[in-house]
Biopython code that builds the backbone (N, CA, C, O; Angstrom):
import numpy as np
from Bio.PDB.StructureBuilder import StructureBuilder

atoms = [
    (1, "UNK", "N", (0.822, -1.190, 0.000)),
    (1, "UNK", "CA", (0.000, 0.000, 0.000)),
    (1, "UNK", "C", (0.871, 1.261, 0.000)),
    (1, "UNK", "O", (0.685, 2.136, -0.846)),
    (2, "UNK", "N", (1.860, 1.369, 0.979)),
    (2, "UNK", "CA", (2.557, 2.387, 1.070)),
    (2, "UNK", "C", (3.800, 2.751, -0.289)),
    (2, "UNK", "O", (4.348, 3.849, -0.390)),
    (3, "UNK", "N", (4.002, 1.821, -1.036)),
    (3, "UNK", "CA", (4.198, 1.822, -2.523)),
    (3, "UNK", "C", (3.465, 2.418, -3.309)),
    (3, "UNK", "O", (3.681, 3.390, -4.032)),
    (4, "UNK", "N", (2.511, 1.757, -3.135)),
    (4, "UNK", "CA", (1.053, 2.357, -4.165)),
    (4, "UNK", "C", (1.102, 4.286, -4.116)),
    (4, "UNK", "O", (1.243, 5.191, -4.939)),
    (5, "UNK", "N", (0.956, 4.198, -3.076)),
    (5, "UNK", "CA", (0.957, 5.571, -2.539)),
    (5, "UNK", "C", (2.244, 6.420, -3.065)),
    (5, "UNK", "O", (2.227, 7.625, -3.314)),
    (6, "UNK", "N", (3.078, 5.771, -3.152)),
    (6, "UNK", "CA", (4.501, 6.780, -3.724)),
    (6, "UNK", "C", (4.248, 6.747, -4.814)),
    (6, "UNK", "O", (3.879, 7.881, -5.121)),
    (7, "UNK", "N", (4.223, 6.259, -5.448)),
    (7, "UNK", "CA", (4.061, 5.875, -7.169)),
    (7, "UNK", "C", (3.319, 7.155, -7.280)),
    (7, "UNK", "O", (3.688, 8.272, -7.643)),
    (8, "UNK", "N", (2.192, 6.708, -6.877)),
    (8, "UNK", "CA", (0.700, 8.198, -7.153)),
    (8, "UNK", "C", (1.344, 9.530, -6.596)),
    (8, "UNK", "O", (1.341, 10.280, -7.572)),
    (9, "UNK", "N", (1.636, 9.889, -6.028)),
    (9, "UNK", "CA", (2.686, 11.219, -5.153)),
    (9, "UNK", "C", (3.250, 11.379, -6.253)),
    (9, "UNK", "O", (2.872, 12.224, -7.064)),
    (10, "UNK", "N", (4.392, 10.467, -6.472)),
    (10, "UNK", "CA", (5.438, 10.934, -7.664)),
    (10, "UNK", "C", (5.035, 11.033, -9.102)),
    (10, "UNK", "O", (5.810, 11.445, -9.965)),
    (11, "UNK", "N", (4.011, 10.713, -9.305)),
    (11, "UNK", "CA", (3.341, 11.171, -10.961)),
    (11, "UNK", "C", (3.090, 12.520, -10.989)),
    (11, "UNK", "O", (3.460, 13.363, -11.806)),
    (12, "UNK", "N", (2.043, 12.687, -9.449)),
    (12, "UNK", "CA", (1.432, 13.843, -9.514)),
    (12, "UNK", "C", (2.536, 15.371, -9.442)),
    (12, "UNK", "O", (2.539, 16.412, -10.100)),
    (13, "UNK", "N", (3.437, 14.831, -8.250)),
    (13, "UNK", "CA", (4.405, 15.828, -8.420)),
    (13, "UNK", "C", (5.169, 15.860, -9.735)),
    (13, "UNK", "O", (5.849, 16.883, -9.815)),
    (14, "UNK", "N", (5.279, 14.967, -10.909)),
    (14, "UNK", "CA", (5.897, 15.032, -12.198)),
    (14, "UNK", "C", (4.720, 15.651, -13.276)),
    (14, "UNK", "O", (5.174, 15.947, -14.382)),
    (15, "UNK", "N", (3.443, 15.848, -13.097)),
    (15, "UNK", "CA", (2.700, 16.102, -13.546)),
    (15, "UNK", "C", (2.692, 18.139, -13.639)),
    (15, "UNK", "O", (2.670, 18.927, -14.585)),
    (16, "UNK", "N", (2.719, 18.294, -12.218)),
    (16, "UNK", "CA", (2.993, 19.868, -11.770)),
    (16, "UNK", "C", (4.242, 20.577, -12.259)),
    (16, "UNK", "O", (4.353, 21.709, -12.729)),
    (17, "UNK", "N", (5.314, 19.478, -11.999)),
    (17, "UNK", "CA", (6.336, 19.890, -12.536)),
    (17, "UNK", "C", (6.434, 20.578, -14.383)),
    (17, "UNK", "O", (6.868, 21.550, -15.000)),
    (18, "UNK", "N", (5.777, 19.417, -14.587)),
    (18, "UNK", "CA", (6.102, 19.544, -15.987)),
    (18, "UNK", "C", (4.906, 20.873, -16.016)),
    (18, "UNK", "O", (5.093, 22.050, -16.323)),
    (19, "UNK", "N", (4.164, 20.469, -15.759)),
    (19, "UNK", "CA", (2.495, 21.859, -16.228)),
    (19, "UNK", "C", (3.417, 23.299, -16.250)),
    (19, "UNK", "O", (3.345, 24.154, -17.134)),
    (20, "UNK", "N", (4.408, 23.350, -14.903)),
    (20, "UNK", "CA", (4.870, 24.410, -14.360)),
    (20, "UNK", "C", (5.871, 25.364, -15.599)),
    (20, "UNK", "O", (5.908, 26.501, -16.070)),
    (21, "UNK", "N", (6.697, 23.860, -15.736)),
    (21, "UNK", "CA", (7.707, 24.390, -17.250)),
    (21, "UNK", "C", (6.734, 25.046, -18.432)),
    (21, "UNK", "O", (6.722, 26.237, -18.744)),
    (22, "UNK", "N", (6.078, 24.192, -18.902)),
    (22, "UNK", "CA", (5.155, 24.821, -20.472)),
    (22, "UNK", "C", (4.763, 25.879, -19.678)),
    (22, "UNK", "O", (4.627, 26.781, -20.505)),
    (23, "UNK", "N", (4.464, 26.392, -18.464)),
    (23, "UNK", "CA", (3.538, 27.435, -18.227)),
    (23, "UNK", "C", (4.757, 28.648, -18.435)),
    (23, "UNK", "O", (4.557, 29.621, -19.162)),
    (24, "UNK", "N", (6.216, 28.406, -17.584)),
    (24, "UNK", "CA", (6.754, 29.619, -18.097)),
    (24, "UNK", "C", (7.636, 29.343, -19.259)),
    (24, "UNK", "O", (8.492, 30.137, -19.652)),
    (25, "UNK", "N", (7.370, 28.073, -19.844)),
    (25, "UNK", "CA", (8.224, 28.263, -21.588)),
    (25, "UNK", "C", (7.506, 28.866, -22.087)),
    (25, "UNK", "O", (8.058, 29.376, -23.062)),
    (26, "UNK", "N", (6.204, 29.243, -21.992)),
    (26, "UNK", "CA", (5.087, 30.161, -23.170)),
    (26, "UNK", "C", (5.013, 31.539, -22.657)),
    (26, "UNK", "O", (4.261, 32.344, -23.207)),
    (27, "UNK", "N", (5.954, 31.973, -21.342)),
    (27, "UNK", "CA", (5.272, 33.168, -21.175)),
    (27, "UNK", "C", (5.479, 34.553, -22.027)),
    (27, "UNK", "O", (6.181, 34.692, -23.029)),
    (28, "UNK", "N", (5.044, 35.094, -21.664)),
    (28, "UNK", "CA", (4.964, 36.730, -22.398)),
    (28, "UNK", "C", (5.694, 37.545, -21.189)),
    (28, "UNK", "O", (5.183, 37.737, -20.086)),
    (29, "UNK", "N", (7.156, 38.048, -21.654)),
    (29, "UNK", "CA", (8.039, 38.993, -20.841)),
    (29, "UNK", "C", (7.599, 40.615, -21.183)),
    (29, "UNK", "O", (7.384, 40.896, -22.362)),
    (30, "UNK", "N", (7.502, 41.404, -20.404)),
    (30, "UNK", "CA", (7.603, 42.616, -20.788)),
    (30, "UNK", "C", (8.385, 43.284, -21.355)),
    (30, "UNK", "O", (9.155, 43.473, -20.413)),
    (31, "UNK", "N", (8.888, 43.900, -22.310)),
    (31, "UNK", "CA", (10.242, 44.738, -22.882)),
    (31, "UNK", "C", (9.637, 46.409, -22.315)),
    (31, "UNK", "O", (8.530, 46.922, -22.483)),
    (32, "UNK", "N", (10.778, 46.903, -21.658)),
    (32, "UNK", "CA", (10.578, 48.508, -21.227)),
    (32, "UNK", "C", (11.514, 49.106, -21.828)),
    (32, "UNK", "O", (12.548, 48.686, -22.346)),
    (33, "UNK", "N", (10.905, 50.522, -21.681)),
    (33, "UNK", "CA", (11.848, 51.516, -22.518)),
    (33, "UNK", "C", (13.071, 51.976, -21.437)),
    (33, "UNK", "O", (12.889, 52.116, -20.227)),
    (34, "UNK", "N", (14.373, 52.180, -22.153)),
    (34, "UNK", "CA", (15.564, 52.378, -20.960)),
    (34, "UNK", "C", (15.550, 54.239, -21.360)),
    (34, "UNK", "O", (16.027, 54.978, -20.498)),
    (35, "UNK", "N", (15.094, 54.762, -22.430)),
    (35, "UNK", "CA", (15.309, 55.882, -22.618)),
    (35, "UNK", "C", (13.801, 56.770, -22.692)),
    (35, "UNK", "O", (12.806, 56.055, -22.808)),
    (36, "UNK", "N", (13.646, 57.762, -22.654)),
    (36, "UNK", "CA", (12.264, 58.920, -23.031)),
    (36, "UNK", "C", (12.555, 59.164, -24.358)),
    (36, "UNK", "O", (13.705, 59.180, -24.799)),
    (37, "UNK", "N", (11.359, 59.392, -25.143)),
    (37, "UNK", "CA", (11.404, 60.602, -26.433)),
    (37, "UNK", "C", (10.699, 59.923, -27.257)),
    (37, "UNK", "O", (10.135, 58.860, -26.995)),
    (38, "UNK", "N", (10.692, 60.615, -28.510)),
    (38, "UNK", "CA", (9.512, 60.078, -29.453)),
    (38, "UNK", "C", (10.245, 59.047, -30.464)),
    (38, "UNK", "O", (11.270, 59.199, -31.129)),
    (39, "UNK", "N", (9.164, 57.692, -30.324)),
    (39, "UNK", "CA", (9.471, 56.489, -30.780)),
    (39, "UNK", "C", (9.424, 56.707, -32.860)),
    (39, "UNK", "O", (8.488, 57.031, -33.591)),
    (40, "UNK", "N", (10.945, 56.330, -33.200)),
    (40, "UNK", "CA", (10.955, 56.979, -34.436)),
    (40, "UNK", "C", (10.766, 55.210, -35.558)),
    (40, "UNK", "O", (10.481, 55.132, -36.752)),
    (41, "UNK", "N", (11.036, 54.150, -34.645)),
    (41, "UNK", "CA", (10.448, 52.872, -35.582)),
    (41, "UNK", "C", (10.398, 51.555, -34.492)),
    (41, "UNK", "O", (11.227, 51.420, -33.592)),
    (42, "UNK", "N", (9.306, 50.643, -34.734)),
    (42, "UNK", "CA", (9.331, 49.847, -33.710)),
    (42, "UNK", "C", (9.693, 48.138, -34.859)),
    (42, "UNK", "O", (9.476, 48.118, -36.070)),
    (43, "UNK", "N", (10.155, 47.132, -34.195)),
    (43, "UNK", "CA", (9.989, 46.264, -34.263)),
    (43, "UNK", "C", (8.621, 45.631, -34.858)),
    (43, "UNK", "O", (7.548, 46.072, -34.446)),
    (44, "UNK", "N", (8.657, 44.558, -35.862)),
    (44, "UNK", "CA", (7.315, 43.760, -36.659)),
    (44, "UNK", "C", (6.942, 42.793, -35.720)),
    (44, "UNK", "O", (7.860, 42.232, -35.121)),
    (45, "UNK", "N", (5.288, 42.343, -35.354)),
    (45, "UNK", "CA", (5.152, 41.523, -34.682)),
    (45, "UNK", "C", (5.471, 40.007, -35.054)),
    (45, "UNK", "O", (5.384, 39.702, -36.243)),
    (46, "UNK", "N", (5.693, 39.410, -34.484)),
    (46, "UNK", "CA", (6.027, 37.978, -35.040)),
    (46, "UNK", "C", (6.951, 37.596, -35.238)),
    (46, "UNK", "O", (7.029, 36.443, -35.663)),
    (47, "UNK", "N", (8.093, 38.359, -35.031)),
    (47, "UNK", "CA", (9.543, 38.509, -35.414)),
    (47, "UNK", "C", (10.494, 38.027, -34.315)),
    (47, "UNK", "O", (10.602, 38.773, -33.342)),
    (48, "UNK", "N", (11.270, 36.776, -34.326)),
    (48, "UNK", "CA", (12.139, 36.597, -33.594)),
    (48, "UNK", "C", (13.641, 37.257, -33.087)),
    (48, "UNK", "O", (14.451, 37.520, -33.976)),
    (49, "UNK", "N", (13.942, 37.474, -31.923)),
    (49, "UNK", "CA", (14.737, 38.198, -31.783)),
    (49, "UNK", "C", (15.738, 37.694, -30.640)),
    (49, "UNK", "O", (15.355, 36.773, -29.918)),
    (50, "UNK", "N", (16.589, 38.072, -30.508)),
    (50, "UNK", "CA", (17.753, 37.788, -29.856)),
    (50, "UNK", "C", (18.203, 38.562, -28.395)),
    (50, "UNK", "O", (18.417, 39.772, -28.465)),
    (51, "UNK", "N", (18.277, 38.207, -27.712)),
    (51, "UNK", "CA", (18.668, 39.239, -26.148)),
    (51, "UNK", "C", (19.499, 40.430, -26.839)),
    (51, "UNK", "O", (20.466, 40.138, -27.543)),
    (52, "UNK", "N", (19.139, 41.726, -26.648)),
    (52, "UNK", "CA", (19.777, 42.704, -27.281)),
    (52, "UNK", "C", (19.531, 43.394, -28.227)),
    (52, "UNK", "O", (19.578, 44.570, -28.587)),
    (53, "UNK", "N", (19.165, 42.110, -28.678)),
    (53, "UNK", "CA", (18.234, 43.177, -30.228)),
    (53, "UNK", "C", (17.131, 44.388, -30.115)),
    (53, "UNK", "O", (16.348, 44.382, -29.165)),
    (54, "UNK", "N", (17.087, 45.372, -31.052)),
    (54, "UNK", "CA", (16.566, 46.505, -31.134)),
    (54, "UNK", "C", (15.058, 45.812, -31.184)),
    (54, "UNK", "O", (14.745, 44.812, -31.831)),
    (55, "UNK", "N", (14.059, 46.756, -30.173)),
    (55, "UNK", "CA", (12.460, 46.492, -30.067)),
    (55, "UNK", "C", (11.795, 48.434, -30.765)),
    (55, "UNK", "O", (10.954, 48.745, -31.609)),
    (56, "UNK", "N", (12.510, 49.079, -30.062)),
    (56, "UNK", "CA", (12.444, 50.313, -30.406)),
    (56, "UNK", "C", (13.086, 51.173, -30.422)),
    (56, "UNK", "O", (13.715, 51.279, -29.369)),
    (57, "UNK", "N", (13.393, 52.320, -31.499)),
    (57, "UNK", "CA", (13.971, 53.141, -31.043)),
    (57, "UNK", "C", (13.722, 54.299, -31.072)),
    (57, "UNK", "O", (13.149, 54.477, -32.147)),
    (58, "UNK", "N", (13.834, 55.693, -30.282)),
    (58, "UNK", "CA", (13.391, 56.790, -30.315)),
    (58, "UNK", "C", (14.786, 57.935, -31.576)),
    (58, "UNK", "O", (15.809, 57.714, -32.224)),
    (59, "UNK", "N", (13.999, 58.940, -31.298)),
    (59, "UNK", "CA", (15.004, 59.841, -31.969)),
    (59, "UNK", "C", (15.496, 60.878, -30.627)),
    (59, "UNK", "O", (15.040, 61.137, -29.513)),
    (60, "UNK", "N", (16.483, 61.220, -31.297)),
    (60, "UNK", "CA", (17.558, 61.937, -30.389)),
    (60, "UNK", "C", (18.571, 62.926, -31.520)),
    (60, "UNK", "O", (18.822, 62.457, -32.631)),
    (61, "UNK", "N", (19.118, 64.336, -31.108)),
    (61, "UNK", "CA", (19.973, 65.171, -31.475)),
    (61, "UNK", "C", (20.947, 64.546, -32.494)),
    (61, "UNK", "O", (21.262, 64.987, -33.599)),
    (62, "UNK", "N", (21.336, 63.470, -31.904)),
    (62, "UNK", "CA", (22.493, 62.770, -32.716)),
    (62, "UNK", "C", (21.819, 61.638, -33.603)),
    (62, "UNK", "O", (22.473, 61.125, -34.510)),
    (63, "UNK", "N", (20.699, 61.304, -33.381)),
    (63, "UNK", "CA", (20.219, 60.072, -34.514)),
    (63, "UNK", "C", (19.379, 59.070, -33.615)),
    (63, "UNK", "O", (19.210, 59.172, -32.400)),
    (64, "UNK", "N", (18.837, 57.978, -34.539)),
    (64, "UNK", "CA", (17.823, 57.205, -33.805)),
    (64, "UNK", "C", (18.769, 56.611, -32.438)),
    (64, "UNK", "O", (19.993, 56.656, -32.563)),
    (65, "UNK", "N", (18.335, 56.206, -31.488)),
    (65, "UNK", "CA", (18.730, 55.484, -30.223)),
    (65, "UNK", "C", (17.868, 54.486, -29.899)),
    (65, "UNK", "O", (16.665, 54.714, -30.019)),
    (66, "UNK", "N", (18.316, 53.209, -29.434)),
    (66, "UNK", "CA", (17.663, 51.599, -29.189)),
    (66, "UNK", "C", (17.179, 52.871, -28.023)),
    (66, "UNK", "O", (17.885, 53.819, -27.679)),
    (67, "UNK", "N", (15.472, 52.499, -27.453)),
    (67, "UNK", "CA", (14.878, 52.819, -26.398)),
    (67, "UNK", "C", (14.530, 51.609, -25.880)),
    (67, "UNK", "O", (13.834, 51.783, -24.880)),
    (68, "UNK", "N", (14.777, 50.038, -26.213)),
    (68, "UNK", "CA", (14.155, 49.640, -26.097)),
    (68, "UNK", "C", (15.270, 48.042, -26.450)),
    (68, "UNK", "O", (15.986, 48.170, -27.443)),
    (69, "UNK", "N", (15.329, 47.346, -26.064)),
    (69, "UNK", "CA", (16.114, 45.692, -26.780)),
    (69, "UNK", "C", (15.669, 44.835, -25.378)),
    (69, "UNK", "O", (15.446, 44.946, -24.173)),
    (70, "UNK", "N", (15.722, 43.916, -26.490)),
    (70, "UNK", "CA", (15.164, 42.470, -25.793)),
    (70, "UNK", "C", (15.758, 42.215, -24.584)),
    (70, "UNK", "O", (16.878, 42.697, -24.419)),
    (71, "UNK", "N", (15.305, 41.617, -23.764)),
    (71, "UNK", "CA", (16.013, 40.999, -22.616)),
    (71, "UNK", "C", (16.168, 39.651, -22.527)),
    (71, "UNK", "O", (16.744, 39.135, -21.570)),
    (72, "UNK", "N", (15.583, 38.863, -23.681)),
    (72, "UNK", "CA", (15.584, 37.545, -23.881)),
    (72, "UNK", "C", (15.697, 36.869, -25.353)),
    (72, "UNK", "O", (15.029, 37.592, -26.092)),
    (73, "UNK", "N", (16.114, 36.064, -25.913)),
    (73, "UNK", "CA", (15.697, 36.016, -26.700)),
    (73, "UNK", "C", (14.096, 35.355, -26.805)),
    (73, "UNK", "O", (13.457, 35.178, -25.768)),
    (74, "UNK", "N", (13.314, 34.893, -28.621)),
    (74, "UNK", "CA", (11.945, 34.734, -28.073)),
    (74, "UNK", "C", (11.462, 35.269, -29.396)),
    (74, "UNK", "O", (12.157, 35.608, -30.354)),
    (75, "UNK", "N", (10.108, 35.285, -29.280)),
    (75, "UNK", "CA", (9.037, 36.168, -30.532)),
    (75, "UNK", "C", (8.244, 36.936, -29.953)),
    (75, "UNK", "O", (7.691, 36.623, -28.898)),
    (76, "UNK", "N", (8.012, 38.394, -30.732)),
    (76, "UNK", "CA", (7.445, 39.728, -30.665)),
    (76, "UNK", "C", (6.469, 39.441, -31.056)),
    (76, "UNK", "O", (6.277, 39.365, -32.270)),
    (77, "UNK", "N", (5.054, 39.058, -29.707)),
    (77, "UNK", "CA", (3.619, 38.774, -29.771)),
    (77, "UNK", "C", (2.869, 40.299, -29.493)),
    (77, "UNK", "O", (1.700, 40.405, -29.865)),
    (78, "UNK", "N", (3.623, 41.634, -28.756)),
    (78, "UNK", "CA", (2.904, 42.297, -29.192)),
    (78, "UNK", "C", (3.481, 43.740, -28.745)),
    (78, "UNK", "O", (4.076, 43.924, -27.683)),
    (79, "UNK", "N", (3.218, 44.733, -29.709)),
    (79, "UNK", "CA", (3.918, 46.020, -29.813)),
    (79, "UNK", "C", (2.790, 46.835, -29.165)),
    (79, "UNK", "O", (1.597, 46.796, -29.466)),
    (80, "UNK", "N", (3.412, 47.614, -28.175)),
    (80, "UNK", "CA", (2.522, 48.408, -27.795)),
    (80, "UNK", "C", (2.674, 50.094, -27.999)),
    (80, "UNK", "O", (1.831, 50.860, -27.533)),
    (81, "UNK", "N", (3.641, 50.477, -28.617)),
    (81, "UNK", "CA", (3.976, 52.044, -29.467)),
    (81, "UNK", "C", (4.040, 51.761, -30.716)),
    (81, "UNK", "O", (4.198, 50.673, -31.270)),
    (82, "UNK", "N", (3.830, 53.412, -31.378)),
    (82, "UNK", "CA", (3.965, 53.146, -32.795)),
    (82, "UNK", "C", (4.456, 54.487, -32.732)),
    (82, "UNK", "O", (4.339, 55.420, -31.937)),
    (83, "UNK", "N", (5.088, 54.276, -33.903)),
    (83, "UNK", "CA", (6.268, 55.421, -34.994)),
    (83, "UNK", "C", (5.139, 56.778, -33.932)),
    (83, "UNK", "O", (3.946, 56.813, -33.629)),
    (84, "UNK", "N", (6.349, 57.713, -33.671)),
    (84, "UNK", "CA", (5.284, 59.328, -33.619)),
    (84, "UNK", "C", (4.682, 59.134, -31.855)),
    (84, "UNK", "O", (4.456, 60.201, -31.284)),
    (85, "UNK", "N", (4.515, 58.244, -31.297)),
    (85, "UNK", "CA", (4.663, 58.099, -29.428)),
    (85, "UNK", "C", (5.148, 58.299, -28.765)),
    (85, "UNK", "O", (5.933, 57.405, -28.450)),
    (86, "UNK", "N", (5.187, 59.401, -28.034)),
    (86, "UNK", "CA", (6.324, 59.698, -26.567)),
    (86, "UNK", "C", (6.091, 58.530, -26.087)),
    (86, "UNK", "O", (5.078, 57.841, -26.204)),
    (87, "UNK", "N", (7.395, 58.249, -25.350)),
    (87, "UNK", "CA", (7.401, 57.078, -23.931)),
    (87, "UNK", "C", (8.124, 58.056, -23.133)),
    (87, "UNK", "O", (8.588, 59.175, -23.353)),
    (88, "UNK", "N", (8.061, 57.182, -22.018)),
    (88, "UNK", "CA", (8.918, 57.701, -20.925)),
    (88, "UNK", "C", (9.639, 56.307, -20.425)),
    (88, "UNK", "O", (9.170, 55.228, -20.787)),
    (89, "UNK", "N", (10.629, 56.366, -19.701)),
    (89, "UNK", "CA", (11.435, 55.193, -19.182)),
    (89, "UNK", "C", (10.469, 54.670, -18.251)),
    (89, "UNK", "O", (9.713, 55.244, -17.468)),
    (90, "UNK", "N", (10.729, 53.016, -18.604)),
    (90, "UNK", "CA", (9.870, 52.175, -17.839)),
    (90, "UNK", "C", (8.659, 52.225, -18.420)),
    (90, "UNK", "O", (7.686, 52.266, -17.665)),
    (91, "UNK", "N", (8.529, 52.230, -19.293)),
    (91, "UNK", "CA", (7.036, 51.884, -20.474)),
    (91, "UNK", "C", (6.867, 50.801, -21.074)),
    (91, "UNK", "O", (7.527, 50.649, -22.102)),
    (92, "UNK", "N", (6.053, 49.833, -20.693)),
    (92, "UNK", "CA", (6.177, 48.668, -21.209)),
    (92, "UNK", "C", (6.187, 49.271, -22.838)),
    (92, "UNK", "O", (5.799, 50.435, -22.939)),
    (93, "UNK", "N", (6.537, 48.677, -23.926)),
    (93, "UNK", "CA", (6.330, 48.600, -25.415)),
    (93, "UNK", "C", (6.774, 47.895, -26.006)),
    (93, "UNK", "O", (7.210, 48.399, -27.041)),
    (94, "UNK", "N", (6.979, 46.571, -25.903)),
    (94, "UNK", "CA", (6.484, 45.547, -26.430)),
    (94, "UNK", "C", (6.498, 44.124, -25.284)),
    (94, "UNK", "O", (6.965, 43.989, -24.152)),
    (95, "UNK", "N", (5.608, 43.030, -26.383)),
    (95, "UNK", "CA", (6.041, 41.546, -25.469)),
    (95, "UNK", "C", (6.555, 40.880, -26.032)),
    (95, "UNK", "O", (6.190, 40.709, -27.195)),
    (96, "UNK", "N", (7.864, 40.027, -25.420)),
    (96, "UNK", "CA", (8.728, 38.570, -26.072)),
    (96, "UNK", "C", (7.615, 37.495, -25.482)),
    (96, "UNK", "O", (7.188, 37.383, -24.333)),
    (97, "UNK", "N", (7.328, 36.817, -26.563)),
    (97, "UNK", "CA", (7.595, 35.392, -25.834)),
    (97, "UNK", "C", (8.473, 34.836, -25.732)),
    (97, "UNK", "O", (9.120, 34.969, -26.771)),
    (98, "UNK", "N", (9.130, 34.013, -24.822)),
    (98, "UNK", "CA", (10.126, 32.835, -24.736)),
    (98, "UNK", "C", (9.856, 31.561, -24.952)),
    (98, "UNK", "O", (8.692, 31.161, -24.908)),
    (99, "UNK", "N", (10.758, 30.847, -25.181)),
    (99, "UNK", "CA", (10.406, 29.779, -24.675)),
    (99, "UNK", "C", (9.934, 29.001, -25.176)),
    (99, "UNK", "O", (9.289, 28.048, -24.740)),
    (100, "UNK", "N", (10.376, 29.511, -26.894)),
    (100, "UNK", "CA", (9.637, 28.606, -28.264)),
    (100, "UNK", "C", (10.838, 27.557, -28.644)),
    (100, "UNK", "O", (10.687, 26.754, -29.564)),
]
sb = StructureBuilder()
sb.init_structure("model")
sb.init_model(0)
sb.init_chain("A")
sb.init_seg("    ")
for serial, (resi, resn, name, xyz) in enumerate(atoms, 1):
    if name == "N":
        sb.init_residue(resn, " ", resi, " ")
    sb.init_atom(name, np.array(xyz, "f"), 0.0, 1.0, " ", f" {name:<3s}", serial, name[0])
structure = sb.get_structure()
């Protein structure tokens, strides 16, 4: 009996386990802006990208500036500025998924 009983324990805890992984291999990360100013081109949705890579960038005195790069790599499920948008730092504008 007390067999029986482990067996069933240890599925269930392999069951959670695993649920737990797919739950954050699919998640949706936030990307924030590290800079202010008006967003001069954003990233295409659907588009895979690399930790670092450009999500947005604003304009500035000297020329466009990344406001914005991945923190993971992953796919761009959804843009939340467009061309001509002030941000301010700490603006969400866009989502990675990971974990594909």
């Amino acid at each position: 009996m007390l067999h029986k009983k482990t067996i069933i324990v240890s599925i269930t805890m392999l069951i959670l386990v695993a649920g737990s992984l797919l739950v954050v291999a699919n998640s949706q990360i936030d990307q924030t802006a590290t800079i202010a100013g008006t967003v001069t081109s954003v990233v295409a949705l659907n588009t895979t990208v690399g930790e670092g890579d450009t999500l947005v960038t604003v304009g500035t005195m000297t020329g466009p500036v990344a406001a914005a790069r991945a923190t993971q790599s992953g796919v761009v499920k959804a843009v939340l500025v467009a061309p001509g948008t002030s941000i301010k730092v700490n603006d969400v504008v866009a989502r990675i998924q990971v974990g594909k």
